[in-house]
N, C-alpha and C positions, 0 to 999 in steps of 0.2 A: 220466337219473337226476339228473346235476348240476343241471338246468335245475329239476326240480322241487325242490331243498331251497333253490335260491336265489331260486324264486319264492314258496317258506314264510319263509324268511328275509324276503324284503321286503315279502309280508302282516304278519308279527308286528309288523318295523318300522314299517309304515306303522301299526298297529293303537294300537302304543305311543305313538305322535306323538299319535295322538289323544286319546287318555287323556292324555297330559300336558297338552293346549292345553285340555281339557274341565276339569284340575283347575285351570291358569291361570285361565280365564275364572270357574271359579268361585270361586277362592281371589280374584279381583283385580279381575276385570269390574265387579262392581256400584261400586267405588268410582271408577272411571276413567269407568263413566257417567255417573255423578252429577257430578263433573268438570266433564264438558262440557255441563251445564246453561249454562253464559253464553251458547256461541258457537249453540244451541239456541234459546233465550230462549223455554225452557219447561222445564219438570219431564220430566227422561229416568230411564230405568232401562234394566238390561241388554238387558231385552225388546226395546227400539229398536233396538239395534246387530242387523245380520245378520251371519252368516258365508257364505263365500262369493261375495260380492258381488263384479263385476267392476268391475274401476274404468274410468272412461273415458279414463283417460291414466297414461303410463307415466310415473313421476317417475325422475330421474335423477342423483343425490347423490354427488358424487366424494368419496375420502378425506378430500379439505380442501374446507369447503364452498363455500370462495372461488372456486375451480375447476369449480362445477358450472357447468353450461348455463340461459341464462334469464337473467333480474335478478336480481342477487345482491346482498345488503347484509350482510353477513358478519360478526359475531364484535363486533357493535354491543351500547351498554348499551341500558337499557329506554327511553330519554327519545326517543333516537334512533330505536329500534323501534318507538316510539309514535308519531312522527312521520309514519314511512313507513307505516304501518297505516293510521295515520287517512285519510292522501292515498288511498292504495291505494282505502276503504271510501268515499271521497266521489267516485269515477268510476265508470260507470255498469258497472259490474261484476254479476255476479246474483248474490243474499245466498239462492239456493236451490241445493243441490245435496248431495255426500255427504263425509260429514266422518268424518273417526279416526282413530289413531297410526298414524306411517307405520312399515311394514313390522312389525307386530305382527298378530300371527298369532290369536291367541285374542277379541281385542275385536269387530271388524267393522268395520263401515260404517253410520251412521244419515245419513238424510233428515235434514236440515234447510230451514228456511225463512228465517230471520231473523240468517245466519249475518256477523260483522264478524271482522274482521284484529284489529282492536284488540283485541275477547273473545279471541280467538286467542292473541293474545300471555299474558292472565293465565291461560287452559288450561294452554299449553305451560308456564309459568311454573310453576303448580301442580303438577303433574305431571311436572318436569322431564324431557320428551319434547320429538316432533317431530310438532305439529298439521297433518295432510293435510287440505287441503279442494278439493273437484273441482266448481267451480260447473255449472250445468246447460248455461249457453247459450254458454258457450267452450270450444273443446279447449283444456283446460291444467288446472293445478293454483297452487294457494298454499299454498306451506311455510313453517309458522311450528316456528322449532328452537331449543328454551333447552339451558342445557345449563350447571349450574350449578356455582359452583367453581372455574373457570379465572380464571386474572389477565387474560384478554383479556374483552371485552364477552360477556355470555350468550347472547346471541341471534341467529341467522339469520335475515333475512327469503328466501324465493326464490319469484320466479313464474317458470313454463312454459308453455310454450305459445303459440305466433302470435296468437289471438287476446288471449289473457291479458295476454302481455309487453307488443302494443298499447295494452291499455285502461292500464296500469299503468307504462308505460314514465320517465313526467315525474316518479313518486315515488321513483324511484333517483338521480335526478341530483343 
């Protein structure tokens, strides 16, 4: 008898999660799409983002992001960020793959084709968030993290991934 109100119990729960991310995504999605019209470099709407999508690599963000794993460029202003972006977007990295807030539950995952670090950076900026982009032809990810209001620098750059860290490695030095 326990096992069945606690498996009602964690339908309801689970039922209500979804109603909430269903009223997120509609209370909030359509402006966070249009958002990411740069790092696109086309006209998006909610319609593009999926949910559900698996991502092809596990990102991994410590408390202090100085401390995550990967290339890390930490707690930098924008001139700085713009720097290491720009470097990052002129090696032969692929500008196709899947992009969206990291660890936000109700937006998704959209395709892109024509995706830059640098667009990246004025997303995250916009939205004061943390832009995930998972290119097609590297295991890894690009984390671009503002994070606005603190007296240190706004922004995180972090790449992951063996092949990623590779192509990107001479833009952290």
């Amino acid at each position: 008898m326990d096992s069945t109100i606690e498996e009602l119990r964690r339908r309801r729960m689970d039922a209500a999660r979804l109603r909430e991310l269903a009223g997120k995504r509609q209370a909030y999605g359509e402006k966070l799409a249009v958002a990411f019209r740069p790092v696109a470099g086309r006209e998006l709407t909610l319609a593009d983002f999926s949910l559900g999508v698996q991502v092809p690599f596990n990102v991994v963000l410590a408390e202090k992001v100085d401390a995550s794993p990967g290339l890390v460029a930490a707690y930098i202003h924008f001139e700085e960020a713009a720097k290491i972006a720009t470097c990052i977007d002129e090696q032969a990295l692929s500008r196709a793959g899947l992009v969206g807030v990291l660890n936000n539950e109700y937006l998704g995952f959209c395709r892109v084709s024509e995706f830059t670090v640098l667009q990246a950076l004025k997303v995250a900026q916009d939205i004061n968030d943390t832009v995930v982009f998972f290119p097609d032809d590297l295991n890894g990810a690009i984390v671009v993290d503002c994070y606005s209001g603190g007296a240190w620098g706004e922004f995180s750059l972090i790449v992951q991934g063996g092949q990623a860290i590779e192509s990107a490695a001479m833009c952290f030095k």
